[in-house]
C-alpha distance (Angstrom), angle and dihedral (degrees) to the residues before:
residue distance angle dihedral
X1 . . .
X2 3.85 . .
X3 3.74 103.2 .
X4 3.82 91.0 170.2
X5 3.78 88.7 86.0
X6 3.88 102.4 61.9
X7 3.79 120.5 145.7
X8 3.66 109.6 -78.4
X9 3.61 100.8 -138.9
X10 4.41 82.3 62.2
X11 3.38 85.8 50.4
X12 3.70 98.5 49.4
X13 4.22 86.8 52.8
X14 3.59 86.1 53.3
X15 3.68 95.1 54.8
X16 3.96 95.3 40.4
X17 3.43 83.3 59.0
X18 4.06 83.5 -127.1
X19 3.82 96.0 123.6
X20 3.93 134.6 17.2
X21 3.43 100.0 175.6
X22 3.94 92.9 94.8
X23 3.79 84.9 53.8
X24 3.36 96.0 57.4
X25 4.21 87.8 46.0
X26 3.66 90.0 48.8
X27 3.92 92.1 53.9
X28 4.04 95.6 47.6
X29 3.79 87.8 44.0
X30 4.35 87.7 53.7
X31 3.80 93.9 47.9
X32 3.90 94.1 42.4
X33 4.21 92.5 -117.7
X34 3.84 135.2 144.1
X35 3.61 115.9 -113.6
X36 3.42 117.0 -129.4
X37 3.50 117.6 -163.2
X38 4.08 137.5 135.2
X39 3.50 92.3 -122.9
X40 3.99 114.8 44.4
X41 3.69 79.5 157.8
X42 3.85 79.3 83.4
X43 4.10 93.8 53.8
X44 3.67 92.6 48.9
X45 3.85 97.2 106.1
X46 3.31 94.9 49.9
X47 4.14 83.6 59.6
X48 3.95 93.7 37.1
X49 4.07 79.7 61.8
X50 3.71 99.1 58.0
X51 3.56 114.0 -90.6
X52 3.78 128.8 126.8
X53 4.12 93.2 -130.6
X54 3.81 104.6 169.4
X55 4.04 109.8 -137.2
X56 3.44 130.5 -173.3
X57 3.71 125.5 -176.6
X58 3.88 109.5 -140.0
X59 3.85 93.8 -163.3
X60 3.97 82.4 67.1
X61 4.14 99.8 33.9
């Protein structure tokens, strides 16, 4: 997976410092994990933009 070509307006958040959350997608999507979180709502973009991030919600599990 070519993570190199990541939407640039995620990319942009990351570097404003305004949102990590994509950071966090981008590093579970490199090492081939499930992201756990209570809010996928957050990792949703990263989704919307074409990659196959796995989320779970643990709240639900």
């Amino acid at each position: 997976m070519n993570l190199s070509l990541i939407d640039t307006d995620i990319w942009i958040d990351i570097l404003r410092g305004e949102d990590t959350d994509p950071l966090i997608a981008a590093t579970a999507l490199h090492h081939q994990l499930v992201l756990v979180s209570a809010n996928v709502a957050h990792y949703q973009r990263v989704v919307q933009v074409g990659y196959s991030l796995r989320l779970e919600n643990w709240r639900e599990a």
